[in-house]
N, C-alpha and C positions, 0 to 999 in steps of 0.2 A: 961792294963785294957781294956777289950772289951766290946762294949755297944753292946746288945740286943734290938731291936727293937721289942717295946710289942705295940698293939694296930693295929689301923686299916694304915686308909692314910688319910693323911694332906688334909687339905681344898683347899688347892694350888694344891695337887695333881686332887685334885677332878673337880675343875676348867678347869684345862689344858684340862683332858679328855673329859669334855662336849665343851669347845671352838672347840678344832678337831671334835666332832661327830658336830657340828652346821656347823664348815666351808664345810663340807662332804653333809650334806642336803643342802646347800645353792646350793652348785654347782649340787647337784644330782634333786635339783630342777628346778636350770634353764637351764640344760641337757634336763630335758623332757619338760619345755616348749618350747622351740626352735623347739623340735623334733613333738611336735602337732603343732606350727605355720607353718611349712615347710610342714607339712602332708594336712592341711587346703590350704593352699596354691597350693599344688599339685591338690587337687580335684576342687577346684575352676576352674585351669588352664584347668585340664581334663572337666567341667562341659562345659566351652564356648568352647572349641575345636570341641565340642561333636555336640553343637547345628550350631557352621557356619561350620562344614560340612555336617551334613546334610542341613542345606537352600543351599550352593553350589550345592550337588548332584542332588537335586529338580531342580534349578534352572540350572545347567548343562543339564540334562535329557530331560526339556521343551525344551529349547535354542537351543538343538545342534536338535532335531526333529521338531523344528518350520519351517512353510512358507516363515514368513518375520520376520525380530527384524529389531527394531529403540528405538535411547534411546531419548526421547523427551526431558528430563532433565537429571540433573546427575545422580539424586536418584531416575528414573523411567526404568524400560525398558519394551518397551509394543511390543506385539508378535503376531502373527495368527499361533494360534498351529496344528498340522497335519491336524485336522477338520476343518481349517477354521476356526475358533474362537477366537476372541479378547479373550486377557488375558496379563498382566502385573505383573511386580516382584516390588514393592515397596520399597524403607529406609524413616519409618517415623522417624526421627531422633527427635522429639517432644518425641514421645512415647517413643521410644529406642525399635523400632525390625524391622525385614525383612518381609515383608508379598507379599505372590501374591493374585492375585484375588480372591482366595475364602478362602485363609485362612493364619495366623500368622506362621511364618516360624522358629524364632527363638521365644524358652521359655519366659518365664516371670522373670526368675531366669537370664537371659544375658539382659546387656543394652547396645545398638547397639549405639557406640558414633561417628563413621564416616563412611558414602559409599558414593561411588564412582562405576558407570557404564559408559563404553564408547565402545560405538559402533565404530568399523572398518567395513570399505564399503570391505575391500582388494583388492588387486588390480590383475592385471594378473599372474597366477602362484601363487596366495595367497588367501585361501577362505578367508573368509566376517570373522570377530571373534567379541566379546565381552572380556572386559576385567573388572572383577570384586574386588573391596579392599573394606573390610568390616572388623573395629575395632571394638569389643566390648570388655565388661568386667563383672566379677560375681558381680548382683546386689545385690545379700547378703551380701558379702562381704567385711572390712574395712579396712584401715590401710595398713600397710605392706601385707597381707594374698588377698589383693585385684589381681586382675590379668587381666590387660589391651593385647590384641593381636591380629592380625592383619593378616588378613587373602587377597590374592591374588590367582586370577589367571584367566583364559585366555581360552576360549570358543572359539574353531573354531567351523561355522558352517556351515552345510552342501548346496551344494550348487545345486540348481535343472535346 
């Protein structure tokens, strides 16, 4: 005696198949959040890269064509640029940016959490340098997607 299966599928069947499509969205969903966290995360990283290299390249450019540098404090270094004229590179670390004299160096969107300037006199066979480390991090940004970075480096300057 052979039985015939007449009708549709069982309730159990019915079940099993919506459990597999739900475990399939569960995972296809936090595939793509991961995948916008890391993306966010990315531009954040790329946003402050963005803005302390440009205040270095400013700050390079004055530095290595100035008269005199002298860093009166850690978070100042003040200058007599090609003309003859006082001007200075600021870390107001209150505010969170880099500013020189007549204008804010880094965006509004980075907040500058640590600098450091320190002038070298050099010595024979060694021009005079600066050496600059400036931490910031995207001030939009929260949680995991946040991105603290730390930026270095080292101004010879020219010597008259």
């Amino acid at each position: 005696m052979v039985r015939k299966l007449i009708g549709g599928i069982s309730i159990i069947e019915l079940l099993v198949v919506v459990l597999v499509f739900a475990v399939i969205s569960v995972l296809a969903t936090q595939t793509i959040a991961l995948s916008l966290r890391g993306s966010r995360k990315s531009e954040s990283s790329i946003a402050v890269r963005e803005n302390l290299n440009y205040a270095l390249s400013v700050m390079e450019r004055q530095l290595h064509n100035a008269e005199s540098v002298s860093c009166p404090s850690a978070t100042t270094i003040a200058y007599n640029d090609a003309l003859s004229q006082a001007a200075d590179f600021t870390c107001d670390l209150g505010m969170g940016f880099v500013a020189s004299s007549s204008a804010q160096l880094t965006g509004s969107n980075v907040q500058v959490m640590a600098c450091s300037f320190i002038c070298d006199p050099g010595s024979p066979g060694v021009p005079p340098s600066v050496m600059i480390s400036i931490t910031a991090q995207d001030a939009n940004a929260v949680g995991v997607e946040q991105t603290q970075l730390t930026t270095d480096t080292r101004i010879l300057l020219r010597t008259y």
